[in-house]
C-alpha positions as CSV (number, residue, x, y, z in Angstrom):
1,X,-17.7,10.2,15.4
2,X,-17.1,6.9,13.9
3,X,-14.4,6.3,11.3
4,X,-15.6,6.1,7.8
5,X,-13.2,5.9,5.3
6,X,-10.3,3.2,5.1
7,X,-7.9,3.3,3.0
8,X,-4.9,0.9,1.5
9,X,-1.3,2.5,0.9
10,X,1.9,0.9,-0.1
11,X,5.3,2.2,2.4
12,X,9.1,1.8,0.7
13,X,11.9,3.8,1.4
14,X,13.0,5.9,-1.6
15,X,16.5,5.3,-3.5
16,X,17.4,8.6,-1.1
17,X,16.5,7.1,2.0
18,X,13.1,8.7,1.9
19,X,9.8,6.9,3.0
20,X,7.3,7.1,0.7
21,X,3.9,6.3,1.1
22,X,1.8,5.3,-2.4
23,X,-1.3,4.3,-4.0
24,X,-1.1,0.4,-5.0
25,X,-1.2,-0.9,-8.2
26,X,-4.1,-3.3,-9.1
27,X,-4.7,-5.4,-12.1
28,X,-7.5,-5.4,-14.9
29,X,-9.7,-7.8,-12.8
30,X,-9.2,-5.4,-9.5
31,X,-6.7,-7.6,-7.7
32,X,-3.6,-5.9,-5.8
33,X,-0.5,-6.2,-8.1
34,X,1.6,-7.7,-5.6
35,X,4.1,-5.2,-4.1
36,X,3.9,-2.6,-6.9
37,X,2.8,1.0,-6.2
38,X,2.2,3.8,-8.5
39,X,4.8,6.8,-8.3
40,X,4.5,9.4,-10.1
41,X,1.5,8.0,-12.3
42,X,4.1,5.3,-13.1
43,X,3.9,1.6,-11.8
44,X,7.1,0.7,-9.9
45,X,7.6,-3.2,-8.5
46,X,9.6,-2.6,-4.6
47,X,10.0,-6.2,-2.9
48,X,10.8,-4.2,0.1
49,X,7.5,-2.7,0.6
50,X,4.7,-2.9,3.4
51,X,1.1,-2.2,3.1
52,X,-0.8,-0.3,5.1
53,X,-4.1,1.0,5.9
54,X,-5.3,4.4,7.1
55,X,-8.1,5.1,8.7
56,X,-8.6,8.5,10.0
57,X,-5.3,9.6,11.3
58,X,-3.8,6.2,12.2
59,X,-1.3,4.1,10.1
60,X,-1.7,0.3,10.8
61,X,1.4,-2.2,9.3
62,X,-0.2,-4.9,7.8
63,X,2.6,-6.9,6.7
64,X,3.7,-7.4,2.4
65,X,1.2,-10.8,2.2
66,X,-1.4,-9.7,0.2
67,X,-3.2,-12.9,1.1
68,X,-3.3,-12.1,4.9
69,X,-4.3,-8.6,4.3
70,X,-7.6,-10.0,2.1
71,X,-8.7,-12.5,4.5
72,X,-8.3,-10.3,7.5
């Protein structure tokens, strides 16, 4: 069965050393907010963050350019 659904998450590790995976944050017009994600129903800004993207059960690193995630 072909995979369907993809989906965009933002990866930081937590204050605690915890990874955390999160929804990102995007901007009136619908561009990603660059590096922020939503925890907790609150926008937080984490310059050490990844993106990725799941798809089924697979993660796959895409990098913290947002610019080379879009054109890919």
């Amino acid at each position: 069965m072909a995979i369907r659904k993809v989906s965009l998450r933002i990866r930081f590790k937590s204050p605690e050393g915890k990874l955390v995976v999160a929804q990102p944050v995007y901007e009136v017009k619908g561009r990603l907010k660059p590096l922020w994600a939503r925890v907790k129903g609150k926008p937080e800004f984490h310059p050490e963050a990844v993106y990725v993207l799941r798809y089924g059960t697979k993660w796959e690193n895409v990098g913290q350019y947002i610019d080379a995630l879009l054109s890919g």
